[in-house]
C-alpha positions, -999 to 999 in steps of 0.1 A, spaced: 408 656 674 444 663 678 458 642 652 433 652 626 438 692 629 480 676 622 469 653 588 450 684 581 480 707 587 501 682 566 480 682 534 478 714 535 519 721 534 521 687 509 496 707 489 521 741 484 550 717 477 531 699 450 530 713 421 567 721 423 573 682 425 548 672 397 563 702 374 599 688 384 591 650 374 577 664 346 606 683 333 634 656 343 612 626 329 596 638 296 611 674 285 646 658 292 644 625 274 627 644 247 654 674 246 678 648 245 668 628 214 671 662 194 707 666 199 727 648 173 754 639 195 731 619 216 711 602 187 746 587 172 755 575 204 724 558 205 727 540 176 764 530 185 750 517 214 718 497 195 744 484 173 767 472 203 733 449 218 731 415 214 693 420 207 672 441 182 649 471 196 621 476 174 619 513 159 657 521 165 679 523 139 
């Protein structure tokens, strides 16, 4: 009985931390990326970098 009142007292604190971690991957692994291909800085180093590969990527450049 013991050691299912402690999962239950786990999921329960998992379950205040979670939407902090799920709104933090979402911010640093589609907000950012996007943010980041807005800035024209970033785009022209991207196609230096494209240009630079021994291989073509479809839809740059």
């Amino acid at each position: 009985m013991e050691t299912a009142n402690k999962q239950k007292g786990f999921l329960k604190k998992a379950g205040k931390w979670a939407p902090i971690i799920g709104f933090a991957w979402i911010v640093s692994h589609i907000i950012v990326p996007i943010a980041l291909l807005r800035i024209p800085i970033f785009q022209k180093y991207l196609i230096a970098l494209e240009n630079k590969l021994p291989f073509h990527i479809p839809g740059i450049g």
